[in-house]
N, C-alpha and C positions, 0 to 999 in steps of 0.2 A: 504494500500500500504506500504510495506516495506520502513524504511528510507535506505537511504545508507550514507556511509562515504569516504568518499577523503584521505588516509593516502598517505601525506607530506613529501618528506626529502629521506633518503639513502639507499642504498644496497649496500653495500661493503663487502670484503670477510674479514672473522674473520678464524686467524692459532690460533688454540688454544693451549696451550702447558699447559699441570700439572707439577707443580713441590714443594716442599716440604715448601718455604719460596723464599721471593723474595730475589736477589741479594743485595748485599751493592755495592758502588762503587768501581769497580776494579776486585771486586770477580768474579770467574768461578763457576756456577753453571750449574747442567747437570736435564736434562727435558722431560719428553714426552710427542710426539705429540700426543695431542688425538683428535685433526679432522683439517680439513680443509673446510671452509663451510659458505654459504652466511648468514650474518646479517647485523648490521644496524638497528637502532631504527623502523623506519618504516617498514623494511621489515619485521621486527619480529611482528609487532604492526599489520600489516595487515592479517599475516600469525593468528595470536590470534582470531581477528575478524572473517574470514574463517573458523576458528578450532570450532567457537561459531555458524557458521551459518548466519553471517550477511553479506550483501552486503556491499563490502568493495574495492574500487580501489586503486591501488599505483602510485603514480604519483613520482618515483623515477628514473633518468638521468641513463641511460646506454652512456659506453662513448665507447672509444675506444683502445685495447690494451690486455692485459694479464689477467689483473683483469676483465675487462668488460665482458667481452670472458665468465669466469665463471659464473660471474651475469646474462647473457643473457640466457645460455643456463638450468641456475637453475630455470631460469623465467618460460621458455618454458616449462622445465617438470615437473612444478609446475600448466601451464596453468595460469598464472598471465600475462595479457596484458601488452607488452613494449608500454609505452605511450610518453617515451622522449629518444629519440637518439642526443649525442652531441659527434662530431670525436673530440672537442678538447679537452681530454684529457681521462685517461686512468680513471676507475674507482676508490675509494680509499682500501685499504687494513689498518687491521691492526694486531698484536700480542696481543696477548688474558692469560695473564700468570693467571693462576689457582691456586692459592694456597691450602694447605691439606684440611681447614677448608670451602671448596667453594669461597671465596671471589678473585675479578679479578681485572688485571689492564693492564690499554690499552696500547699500544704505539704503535697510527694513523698514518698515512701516507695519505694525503689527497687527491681527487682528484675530477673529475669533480663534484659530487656531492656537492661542494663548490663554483661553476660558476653558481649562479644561473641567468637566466635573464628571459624575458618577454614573450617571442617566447614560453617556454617550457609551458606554461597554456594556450596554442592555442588548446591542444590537449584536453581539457576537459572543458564541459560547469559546468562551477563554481556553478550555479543557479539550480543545478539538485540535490546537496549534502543537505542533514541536520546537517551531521557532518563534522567538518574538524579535521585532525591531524597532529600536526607541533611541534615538537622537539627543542628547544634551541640549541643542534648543527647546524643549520638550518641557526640560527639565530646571530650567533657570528658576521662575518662580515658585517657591516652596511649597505652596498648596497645590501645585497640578501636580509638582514632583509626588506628592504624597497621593494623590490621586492614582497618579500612573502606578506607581509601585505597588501601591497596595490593590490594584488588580495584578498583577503581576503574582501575586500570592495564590489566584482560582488559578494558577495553569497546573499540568497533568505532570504528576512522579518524572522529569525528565526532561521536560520541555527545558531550552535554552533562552538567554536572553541575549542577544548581540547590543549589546551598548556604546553608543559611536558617538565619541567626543564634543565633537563640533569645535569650531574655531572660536566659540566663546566659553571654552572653558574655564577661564577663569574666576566666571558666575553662579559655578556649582556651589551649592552651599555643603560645606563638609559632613555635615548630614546625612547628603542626597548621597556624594560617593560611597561613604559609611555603607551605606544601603545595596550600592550596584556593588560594591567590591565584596562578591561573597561566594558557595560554590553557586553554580548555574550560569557564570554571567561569563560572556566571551566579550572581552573588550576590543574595541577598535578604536582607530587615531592615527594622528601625524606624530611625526617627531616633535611638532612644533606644541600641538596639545599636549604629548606627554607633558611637559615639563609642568602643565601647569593642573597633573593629576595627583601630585605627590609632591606637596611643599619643600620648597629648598634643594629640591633635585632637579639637576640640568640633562642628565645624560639618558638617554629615550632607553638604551640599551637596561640601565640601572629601573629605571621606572617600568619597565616590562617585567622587569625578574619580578620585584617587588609586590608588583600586584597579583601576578602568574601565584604568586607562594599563598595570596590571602583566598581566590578564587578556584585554584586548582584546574582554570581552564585555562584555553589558547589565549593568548593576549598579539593581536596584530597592528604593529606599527608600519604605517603608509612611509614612503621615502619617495615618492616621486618618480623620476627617471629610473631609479638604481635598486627599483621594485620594494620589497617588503620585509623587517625584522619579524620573526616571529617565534616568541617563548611557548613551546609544551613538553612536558612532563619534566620542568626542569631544565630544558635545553634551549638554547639560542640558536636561530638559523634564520638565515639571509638566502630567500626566495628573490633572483633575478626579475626583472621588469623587462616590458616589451618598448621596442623603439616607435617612438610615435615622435610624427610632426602635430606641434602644439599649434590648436588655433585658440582654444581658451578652457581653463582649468574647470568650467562651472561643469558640478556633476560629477568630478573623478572621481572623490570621495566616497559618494554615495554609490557610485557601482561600481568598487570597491566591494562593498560593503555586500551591494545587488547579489554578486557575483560567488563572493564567500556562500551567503546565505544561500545560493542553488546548489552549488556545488557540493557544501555540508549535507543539505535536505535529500541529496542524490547521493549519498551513501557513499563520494568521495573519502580520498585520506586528505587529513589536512593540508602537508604543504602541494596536494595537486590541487584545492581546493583555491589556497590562495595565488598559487601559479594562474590560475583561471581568471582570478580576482583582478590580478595585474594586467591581463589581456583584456579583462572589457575595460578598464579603467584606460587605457593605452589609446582603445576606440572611442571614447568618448571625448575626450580632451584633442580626437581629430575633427569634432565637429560644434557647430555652434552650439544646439540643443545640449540641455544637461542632461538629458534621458534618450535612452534608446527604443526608440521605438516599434521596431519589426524583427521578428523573430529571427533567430539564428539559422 
């Protein structure tokens, strides 16, 4: 029987815009749009999973409004089930600035997918997933944290949680790590997030072992180019990355992430799993979109 996965957290619309170097403060810089188009860590993360073949649900808030509107209807002709309807409030959006060299920076604008509460996991039996996937955006303020987690307590004798950084790490409140760092939870990250998963430590290598020892599962560090660190069963091992021409990083992260999570559900070993990992991540960072959309 196939496993499935529960991918956790957002869909919000990403305006992308290319442009040459980012502004200094003050400055007038000129930009082109080059899309306008649903992302959001989970919707890409889901979208990855799908592109692999795996059974994969998104349990991401469609709200009400401008944005929602797009997210709804990119649902529909994607054929991905609306699992949460909330009127109060509009979906989030954000600006997506693209630099020459690929690399992006956000400026969010929040919205219902930041209201999280208890009602919205009425609509999926918890106990049917073997995997889950939940974002550190997700996870920033403290009462959705406790929200999300403590569904995370109905899953079945076994079930995984893949818990994936985010580039605002440094928002977690020590609590909320407390909580993911435990057995069940497979961590993911950059180098750049480690550091800011484990106070006072710089070294991604050092902060893998560390947490690898509190969870007892894989912990995979992102590296970019130069593919993947990853600690299991006590061991450090550096998984190669595939050669890709960069047009913009949005996305690599998350199918990453995509990729792991098929590849685990499909009864892979691990480092073929994150070998796999590194190969859609490779294909996404060749194209604009942060999600892959058409099957393999």
């Amino acid at each position: 029987m196939a496993k499935r996965t529960l991918v956790i957290g957002a869909a919000y619309v990403d305006i992308v815009v290319g442009l040459n170097r980012l502004p200094q403060s003050g400055e007038d810089v000129t930009g082109n749009l080059e899309a306008t188009q649903v992302g959001g860590s989970a919707f890409n993360v889901q979208r990855a999973l799908t592109y692999q073949g795996a059974a994969a649900d998104l349990l991401a808030p469609v709200g009400r409004g401008t944005y929602a509107s797009i997210v709804e209807q990119t649902l529909a002709d994607r054929k991905i089930p609306l699992l949460v309807r909330d009127d109060r409030a509009d979906n989030g959006w954000d600006i997506s600035l693209v630099e020459a060299d690929g690399e992006r920076t956000f400026l969010t604008v929040n919205g219902i997918e930041q209201l999280w509460c208890e009602r919205w996991f009425q609509s999926v039996d918890l106990s049917s997933y073997d995997y889950f996937y939940i974002s550190g955006y997700e996870l920033e303020e403290l009462g959705a944290a406790e929200i999300i987690l403590n569904a995370f307590r109905h899953r079945k004798v076994g079930a995984k949680v893949l818990f994936d950084a985010s580039p605002r790490s440094q928002y977690l409140q020590p609590a909320v790590l407390e909580a993911l760092f435990v057995p069940g939870t497979i961590v993911h990250c950059n180098a750049t997030e480690a550091s800011c998963l484990m106070a006072g430590e710089t070294s991604y290598q050092v902060v893998a072992q560390r947490i690898h020892r509190l969870t007892g599962e894989p912990v995979v560090v992102t590296l970019g180019a130069e593919g993947a660190y990853v600690v299991d069963q006590g061991q450090g091992t550096r998984v190669i990355g595939d050669v890709a021409r960069v047009i913009n990083t949005i996305g690599a992260g998350d199918s990453h992430c995509g990729g792991l999570l098929a590849a685990l559900a499909a009864g892979q070993p691990l480092l073929m799993a994150v070998a796999e990992a590194n190969h859609l991540a490779a294909k996404v960072v060749g194209q604009v979109a942060g999600a892959l959309e058409h099957s393999r």
